[in-house]
Residue, then its C-alpha position, 0 to 999 in steps of 0.5 A: x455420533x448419532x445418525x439422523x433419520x431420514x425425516x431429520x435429515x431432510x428438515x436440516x437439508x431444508x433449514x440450509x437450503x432457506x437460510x444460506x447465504x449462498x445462492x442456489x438454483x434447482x434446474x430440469x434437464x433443459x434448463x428451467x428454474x424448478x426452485x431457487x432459495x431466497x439468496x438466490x431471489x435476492x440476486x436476480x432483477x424482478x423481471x429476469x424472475x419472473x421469465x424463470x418463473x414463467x418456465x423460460x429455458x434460458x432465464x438464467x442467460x438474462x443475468x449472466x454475464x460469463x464464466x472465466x475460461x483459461x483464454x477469457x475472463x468472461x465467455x459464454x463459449x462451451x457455458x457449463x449450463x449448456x451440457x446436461x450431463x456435465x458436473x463442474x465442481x468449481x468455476x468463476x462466473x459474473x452475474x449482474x445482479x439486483x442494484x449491485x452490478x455487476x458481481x463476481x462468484x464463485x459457482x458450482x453445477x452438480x447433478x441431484x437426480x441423474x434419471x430425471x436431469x434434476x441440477x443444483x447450481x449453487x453460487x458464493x460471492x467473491x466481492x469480499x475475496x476479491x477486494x481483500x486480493x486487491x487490496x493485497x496486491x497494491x500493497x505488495x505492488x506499492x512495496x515494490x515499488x518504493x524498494x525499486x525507488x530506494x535502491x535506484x536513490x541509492x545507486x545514485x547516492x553513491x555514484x554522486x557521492x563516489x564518482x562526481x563528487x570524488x571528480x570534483x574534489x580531484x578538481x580543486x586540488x588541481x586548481x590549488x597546484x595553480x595558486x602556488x604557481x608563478x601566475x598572473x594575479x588577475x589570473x589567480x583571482x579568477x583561480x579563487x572564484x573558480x575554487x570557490x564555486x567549486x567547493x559550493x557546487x561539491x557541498x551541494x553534490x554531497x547534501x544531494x547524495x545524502x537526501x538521496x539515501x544517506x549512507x550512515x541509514x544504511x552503515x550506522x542505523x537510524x539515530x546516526x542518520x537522524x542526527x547528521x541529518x538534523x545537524x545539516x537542517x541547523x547547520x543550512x537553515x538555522x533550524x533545531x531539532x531537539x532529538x531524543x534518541x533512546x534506542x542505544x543504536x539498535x538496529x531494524x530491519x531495512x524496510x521499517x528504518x527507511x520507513x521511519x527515516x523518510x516520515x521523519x524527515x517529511x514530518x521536519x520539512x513540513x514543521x519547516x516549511x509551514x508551522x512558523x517555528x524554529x525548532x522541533x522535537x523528536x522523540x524516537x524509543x521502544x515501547x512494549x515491541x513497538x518502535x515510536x516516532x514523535x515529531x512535535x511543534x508549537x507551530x501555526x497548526x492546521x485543521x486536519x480536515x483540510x491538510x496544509x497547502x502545499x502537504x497532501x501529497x507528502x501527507x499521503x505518502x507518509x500514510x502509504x509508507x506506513x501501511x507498508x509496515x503495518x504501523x499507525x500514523x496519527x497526525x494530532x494538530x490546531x489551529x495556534x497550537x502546533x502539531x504532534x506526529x507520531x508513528x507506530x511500527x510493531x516490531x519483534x525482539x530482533x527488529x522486524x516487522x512482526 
């Protein structure tokens, strides 16, 4: 390695001090601005630069909103810049800048010259950091909370399906004991309508558990839930779901099949709901470690910039659920020409997220 001179040395230590992108202030001993750099201009209101040129102590107090302490997120208690002697290596203090507002940073105080009390206070923008941590934190929270709303569907799934249901069934059988018993036929007739009423309320208990969280999703994977569920779709309303399963019942991993079931299913009830159509086309598969979801209809179609009435918030949930996989959802659809929904989740060889 080549050492520089001290010629080169302060050239290079000069080039930085201009050209970076962090902001940097040289103060005296009692706080006056002796030089900043032009990132450091650039943060700064044209009148707060002018009191520091004009020498004031406390010029740096016009912008500053606070550091971060352990009890405040923003104070100006014990401010580093108030002890000349003390050296702080990191810390986070808000400044309101030049036509950004308020802006969080990054900062540090180190001394230069100790004999004269010669500082630098150098500061990094955190806007970035900040935006991606939020970022992250809504995704980790959203995923928390659509898992808590899949487990409590699930609790009430199998408590519908294993005690009301089960209840329900014990009831009619009871009531079958009455129609074989010596009584009266107004009686058994009002027998009949109750066993009737019965058995619509149980199969309305059962399709509730399965809209729930239908267990086959958990016990058997997704192309067994899709094709009950489909089954009930033509079975109720009359309506086909031609289903090209080409998975060989693989399996996923909890999250990514709950995911997929649930884009699936508002892909359907939308197709049913809004594209005038009595059938639809889904298509599940693998491709080049990505798991793909087709959902397709020669229906009414809509404008994309406008979703169809009655759709956003299924549409934005779709989208949220996706981000939790980090898949792609793209929605392709015109007016008279029906709509495509397709889903793409990268997956490893053993069916997880990658």
């Amino acid at each position: 390695m080549n050492r520089m001179n001290d010629m080169q040395l302060t050239e290079l230590l000069m080039k930085l001090y201009s050209n970076s992108g962090e902001a940097i202030f040289f103060f005296d001993r009692d706080g006056k601005v002796l030089s900043m750099n032009k990132a450091a201009e650039e943060i700064v209101s044209k009148d707060v630069y002018e009191q520091m040129m004009q020498g004031r102590t406390d010029a740096i107090c016009l912008t500053c909103k606070g550091f971060t302490s352990s009890e405040e997120m923003q104070t100006c208690v014990s401010c580093y810049m108030s002890d000349p002697e003390k050296n702080v290596g990191s810390f986070q203090v808000y400044f309101e800048t030049a036509g950004r507002g308020i802006i969080p940073y990054s900062g540090s105080i180190q001394t230069i010259d100790a004999e004269v009390g010669i500082r630098a206070f150098m500061l990094r923008d955190l806007t970035v950091q900040y935006k991606t941590q939020e970022e992250l934190n809504e995704k980790q929270m959203m995923k928390q909370v659509i898992k808590a709303q899949e487990n409590e569907r699930k609790r009430i799934s199998r408590e519908l399906h294993d005690g009301v249901a089960q209840e329900m069934l014990s009831s009619l059988v009871d009531l079958r004991v009455l129609k074989y018993m010596n009584v009266e036929k107004d009686v058994l007739k009002k027998v009949e309508q109750t066993e009737g009423t019965l058995m619509r309320l149980l199969d309305d208990i059962r399709h509730l558990s399965v809209e729930l969280r239908p267990a086959t999703l958990d016990d058997l994977g997704l192309e067994a839930a899709f094709r009950t569920h489909f089954k009930w779709l033509e079975k109720n309303y009359g309506f086909v779901v031609i289903f090209h399963p080409e998975l060989q019942s693989k399996r996923y991993g909890g999250e990514i099949e709950t995911v997929v079931y649930r884009i699936c299913q508002e892909a359907i009830f939308n197709s049913l709901k809004y594209a005038g159509v009595d059938e639809v086309i889904v298509r599940l598969f693998e491709e080049e470690g990505t798991l793909r979801l087709i959902v397709a209809d020669e229906g009414k179609g809509f404008e994309l910039d406008t979703t169809p009435q009655g759709t956003g918030l299924g549409v934005y949930g779709m989208r949220e659920r996706t981000e939790l996989v980090e898949g792609q959802l793209t929605i392709r659809s015109d007016i008279g020409k029906g709509t495509v929904v397709l889903l793409d989740v990268p997956v490893s060889e053993g069916g997880e997220l990658l």
